[in-house]
C-alpha positions in Angstrom: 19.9 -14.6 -20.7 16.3 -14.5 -19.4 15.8 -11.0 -21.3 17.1 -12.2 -24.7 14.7 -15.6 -24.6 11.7 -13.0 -23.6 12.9 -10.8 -26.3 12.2 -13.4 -28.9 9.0 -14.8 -27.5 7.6 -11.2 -27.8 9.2 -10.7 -31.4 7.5 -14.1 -32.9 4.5 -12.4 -31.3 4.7 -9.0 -33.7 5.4 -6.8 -30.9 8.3 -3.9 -31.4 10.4 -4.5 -27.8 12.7 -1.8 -26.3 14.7 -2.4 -23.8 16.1 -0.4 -21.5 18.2 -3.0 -19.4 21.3 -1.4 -17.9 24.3 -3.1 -15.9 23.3 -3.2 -12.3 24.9 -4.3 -9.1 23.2 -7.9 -8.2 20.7 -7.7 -5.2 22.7 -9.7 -2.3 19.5 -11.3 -1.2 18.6 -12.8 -4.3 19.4 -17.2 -4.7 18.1 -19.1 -7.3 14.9 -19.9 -5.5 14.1 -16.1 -5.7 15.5 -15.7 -9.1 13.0 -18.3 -10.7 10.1 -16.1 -8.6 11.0 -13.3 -10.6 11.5 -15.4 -13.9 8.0 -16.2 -13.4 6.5 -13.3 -12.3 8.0 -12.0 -15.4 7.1 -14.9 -18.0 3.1 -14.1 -16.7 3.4 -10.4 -17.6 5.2 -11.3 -20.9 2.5 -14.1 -21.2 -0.1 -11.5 -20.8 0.5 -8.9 -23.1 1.0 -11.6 -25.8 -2.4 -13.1 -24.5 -4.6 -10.2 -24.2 -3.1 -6.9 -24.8 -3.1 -6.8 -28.6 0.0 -4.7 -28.1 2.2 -3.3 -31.0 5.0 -2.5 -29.1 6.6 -3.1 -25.4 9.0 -1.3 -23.5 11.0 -3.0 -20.4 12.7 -1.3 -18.2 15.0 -2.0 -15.2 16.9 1.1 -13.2 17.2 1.7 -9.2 15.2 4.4 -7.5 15.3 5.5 -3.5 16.9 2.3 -2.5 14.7 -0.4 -4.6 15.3 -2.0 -8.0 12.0 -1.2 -10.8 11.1 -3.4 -13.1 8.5 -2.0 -15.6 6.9 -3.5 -18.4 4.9 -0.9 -20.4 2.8 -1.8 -23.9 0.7 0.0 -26.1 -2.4 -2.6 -25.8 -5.8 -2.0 -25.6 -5.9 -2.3 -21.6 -8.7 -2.7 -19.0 -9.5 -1.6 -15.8 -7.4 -3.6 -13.1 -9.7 -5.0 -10.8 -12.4 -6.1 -13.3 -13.9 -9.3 -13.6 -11.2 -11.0 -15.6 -11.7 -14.7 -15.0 -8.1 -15.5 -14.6 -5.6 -15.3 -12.0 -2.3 -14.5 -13.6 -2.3 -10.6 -11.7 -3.2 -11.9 -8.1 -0.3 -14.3 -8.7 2.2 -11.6 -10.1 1.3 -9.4 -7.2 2.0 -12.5 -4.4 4.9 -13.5 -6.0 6.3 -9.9 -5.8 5.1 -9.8 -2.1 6.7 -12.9 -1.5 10.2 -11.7 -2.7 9.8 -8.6 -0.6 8.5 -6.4 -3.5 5.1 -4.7 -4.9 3.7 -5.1 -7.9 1.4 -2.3 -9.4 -0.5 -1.8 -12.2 -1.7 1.2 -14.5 -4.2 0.2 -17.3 -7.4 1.7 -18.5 -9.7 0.3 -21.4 -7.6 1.5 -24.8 -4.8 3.4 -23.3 -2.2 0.3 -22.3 -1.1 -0.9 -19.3 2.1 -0.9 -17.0 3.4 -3.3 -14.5 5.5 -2.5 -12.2 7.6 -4.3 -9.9 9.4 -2.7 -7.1 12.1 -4.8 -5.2 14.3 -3.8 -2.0 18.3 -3.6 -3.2 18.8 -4.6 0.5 16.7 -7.0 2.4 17.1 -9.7 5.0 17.8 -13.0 2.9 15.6 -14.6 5.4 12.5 -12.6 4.4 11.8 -14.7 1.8 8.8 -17.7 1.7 10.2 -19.4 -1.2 10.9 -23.1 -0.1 14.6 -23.8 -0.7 15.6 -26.3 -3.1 18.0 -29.2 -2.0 20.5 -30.3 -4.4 21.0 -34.1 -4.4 
C-alpha cells in the first residue's frame, strides 16, 4: 500500500508519523493514470519534508469534507514563507498536478512554525475532466 511504503521512507528519515487514514469510499473518477498523479503529488510532499523541513514528526490525514476528499500532510519543520525564492519547483508542480486531477493544493507554512499541505479533491467529478494522457496497455 502506497501509505505503508511512505510510512517507512519517513521512519528511516527519523520522523514520528501519525496517521490518520480511515476507510473511505473510492472516488469513481479516479483510473490508474490519476492514481499515479496523486502518488506523485504525494511522493514530492513526502520528499520535501524529508528534504528541507527538518521535521520531527508528521501527521497525514485523509477524511471527506462538503463533498471533496482532504489530504493533509502536516509536520513540525522549521517552514518558510510559501512563495519565497526557493530555487526549486517541487510546489508549482504539486499544485498543477492537483489542478490537473480536479483538485487544489494549499499551503500553510511560516519560517519556524511548520508547514501544511493540503490537497482538496472532488468525490464526484466528470472522468473526462482529467489531462492525464491515458496509458495503452499492449
Amino acid at each position: 500500500m502506497l501509505f505503508r511504503s511512505l510510512g517507512r521512507r519517513l521512519e528511516a528519515a527519523g520522523l514520528q508519523v501519525k496517521w490518520d487514514i480511515p476507510v473511505l469510499a473510492p472516488l469513481p473518477w479516479m483510473q490508474p493514470t490519476e492514481a499515479l498523479q496523486l502518488l506523485r503529488l504525494v511522493q514530492e510532499a513526502v520528499s520535501n519534508v524529508i528534504k528541507h523541513a527538518q521535521a520531527k514528526s508528521l501527521q497525514v490525514r485523509l477524511y471527506t469534507r462538503d463533498g471533496h476528499l482532504v489530504l493533509q500532510i502536516t509536520d513540525d519543520g522549521i517552514g518558510f514563507t510559501p512563495g519565497g525564492a526557493s530555487g526549486g519547483h517541487g510546489l508549482l508542480s504539486m499544485a498543477s498536478r492537483a489542478r490537473r486531477l480536479g483538485g487544489q493544493l494549499s499551503v500553510d507554512s511560516r519560517p519556524g512554525a511548520g508547514t501544511s499541505l493540503s490537497l482538496v479533491l472532488p468525490v464526484d467529478r466528470p472522468a473526462a475532466l482529467s489531462v492525464f494522457p491515458q496509458r495503452r496497455s499492449s
